[in-house]
Backbone as a ProteinNet text record, in pm:
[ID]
protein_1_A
[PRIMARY]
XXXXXXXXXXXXXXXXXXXXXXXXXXXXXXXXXXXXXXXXXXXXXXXXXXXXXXXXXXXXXXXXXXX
[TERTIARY]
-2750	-2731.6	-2744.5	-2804.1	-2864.7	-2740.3	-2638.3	-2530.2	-2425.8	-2436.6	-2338.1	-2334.4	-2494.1	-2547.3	-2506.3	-2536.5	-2506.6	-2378.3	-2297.5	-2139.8	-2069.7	-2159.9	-2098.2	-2149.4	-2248.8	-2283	-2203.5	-2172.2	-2084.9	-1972.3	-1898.7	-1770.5	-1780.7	-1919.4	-1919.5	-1920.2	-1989	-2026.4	-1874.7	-1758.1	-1664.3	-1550.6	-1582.2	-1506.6	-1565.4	-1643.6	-1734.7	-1670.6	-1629.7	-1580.4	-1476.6	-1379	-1250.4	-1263.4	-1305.8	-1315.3	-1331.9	-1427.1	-1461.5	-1354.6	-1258.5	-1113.6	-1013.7	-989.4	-911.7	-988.1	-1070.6	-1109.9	-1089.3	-1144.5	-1071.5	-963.1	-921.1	-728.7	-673	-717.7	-681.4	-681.6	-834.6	-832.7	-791.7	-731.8	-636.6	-519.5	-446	-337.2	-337.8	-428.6	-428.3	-443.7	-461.9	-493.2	-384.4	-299.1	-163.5	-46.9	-65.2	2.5	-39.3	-104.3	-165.5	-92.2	-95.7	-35	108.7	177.8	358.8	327.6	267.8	308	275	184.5	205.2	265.4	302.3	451.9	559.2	602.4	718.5	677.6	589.2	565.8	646	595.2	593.8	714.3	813.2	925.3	1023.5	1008.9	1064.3	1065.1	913.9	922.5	1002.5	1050	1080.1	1241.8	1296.3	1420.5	1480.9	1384	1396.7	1410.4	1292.3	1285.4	1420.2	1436	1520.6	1666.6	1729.6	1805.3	1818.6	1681.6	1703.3	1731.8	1666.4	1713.3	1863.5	1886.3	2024	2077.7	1930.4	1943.1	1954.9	2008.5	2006.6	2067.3	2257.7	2312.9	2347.5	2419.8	2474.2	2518.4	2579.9	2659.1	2567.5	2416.4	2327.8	2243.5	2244.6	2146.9	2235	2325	2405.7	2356.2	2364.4	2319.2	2442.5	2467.9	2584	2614.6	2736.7	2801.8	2745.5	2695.6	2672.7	2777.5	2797	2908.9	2859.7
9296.3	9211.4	9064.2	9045	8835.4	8789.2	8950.1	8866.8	8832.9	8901.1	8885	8739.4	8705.2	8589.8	8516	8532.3	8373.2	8362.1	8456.5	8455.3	8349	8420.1	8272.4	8204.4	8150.5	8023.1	7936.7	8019.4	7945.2	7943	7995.1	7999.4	7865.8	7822.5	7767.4	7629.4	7600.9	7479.1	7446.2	7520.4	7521	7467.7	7518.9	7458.2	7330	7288	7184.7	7044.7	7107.3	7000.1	7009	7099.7	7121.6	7013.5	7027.4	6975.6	6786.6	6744.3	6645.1	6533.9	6647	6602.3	6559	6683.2	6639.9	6519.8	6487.7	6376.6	6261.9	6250	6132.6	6092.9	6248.7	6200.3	6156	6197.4	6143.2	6019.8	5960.3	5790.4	5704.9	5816.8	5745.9	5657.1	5797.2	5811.7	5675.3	5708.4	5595.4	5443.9	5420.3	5290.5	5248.6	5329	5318.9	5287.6	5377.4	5375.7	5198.1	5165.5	5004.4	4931.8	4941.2	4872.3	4855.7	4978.4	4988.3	4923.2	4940.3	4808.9	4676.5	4626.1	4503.8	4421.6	4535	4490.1	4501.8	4612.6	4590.3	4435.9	4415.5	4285.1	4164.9	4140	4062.3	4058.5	4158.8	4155	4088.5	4137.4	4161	3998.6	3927.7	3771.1	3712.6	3712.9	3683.3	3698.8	3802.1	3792.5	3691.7	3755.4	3652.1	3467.7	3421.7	3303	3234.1	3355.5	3304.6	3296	3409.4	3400.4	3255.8	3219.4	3115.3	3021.7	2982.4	2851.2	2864.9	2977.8	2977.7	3015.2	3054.7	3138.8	3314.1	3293.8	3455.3	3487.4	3475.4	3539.2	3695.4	3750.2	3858.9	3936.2	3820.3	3832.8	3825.9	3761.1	3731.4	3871.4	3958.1	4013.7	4175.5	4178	4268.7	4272	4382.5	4352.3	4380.4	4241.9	4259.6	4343	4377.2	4497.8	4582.6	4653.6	4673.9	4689.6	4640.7	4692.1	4769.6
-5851.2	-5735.8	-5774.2	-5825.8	-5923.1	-5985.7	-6054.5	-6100.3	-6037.2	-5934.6	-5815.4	-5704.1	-5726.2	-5692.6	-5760.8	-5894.5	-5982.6	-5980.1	-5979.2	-6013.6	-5843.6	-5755.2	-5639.7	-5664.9	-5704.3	-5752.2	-5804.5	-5931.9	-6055.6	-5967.9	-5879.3	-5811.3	-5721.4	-5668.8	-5562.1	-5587.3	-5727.1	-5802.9	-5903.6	-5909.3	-5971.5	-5824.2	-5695.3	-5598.7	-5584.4	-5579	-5566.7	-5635.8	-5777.7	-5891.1	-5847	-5826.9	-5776.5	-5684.7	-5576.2	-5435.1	-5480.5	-5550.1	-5598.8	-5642.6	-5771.6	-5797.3	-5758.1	-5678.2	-5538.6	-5447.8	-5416.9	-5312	-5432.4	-5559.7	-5609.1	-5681.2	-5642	-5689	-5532.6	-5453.3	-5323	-5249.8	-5312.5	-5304.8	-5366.9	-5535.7	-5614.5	-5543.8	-5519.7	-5465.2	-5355.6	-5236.7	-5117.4	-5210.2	-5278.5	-5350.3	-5383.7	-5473.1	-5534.7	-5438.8	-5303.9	-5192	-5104.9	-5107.8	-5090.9	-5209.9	-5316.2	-5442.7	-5398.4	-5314.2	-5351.7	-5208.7	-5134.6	-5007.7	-5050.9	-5100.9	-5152.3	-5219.8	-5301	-5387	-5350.9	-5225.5	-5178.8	-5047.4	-5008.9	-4937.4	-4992	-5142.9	-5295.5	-5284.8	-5275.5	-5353.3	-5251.4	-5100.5	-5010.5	-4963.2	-4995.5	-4923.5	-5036.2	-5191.5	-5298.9	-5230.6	-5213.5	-5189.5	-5063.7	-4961.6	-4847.6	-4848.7	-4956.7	-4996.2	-5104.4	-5154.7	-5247.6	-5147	-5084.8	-4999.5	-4907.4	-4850.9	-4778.9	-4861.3	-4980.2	-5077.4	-5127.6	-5113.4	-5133.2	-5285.9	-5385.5	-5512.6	-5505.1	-5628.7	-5651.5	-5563.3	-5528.9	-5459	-5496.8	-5428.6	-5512.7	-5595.5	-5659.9	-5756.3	-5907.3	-5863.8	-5965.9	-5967.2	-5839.9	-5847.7	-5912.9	-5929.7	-5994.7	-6168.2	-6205.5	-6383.7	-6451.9	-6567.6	-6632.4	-6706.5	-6659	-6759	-6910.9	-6933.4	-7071.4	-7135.8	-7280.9	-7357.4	-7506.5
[MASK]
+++++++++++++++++++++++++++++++++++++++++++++++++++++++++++++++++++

């Protein structure tokens, strides 16, 4: 019966780390997800600004041909 005990134990302390992982791959994740909005913010006032000054039309923002 004790090994049957320890064996949830070890099961329970193995979800535990599991569980642990997952919660800080999860706040990873939300962090990274904050990073790509700020940078799409970044990028988004960059085009806008440049648009209004009247750089980097279209034709600039195309990449030249490779040969």
């Amino acid at each position: 019966m004790n090994h049957l005990g320890s064996s949830q134990r070890r099961t329970t302390s193995v979800m535990t780390a599991e569980q642990y992982e997952l919660e800080r791959c999860r706040k990873e994740i939300a962090g990274l997800k904050q990073l790509v909005v700020r940078l799409s913010e970044i990028a988004l006032r960059h085009v806008v600004e440049s648009a209004q000054s009247g750089q980097n039309g279209p034709e600039r923002l195309v990449e030249p041909p490779k040969s």
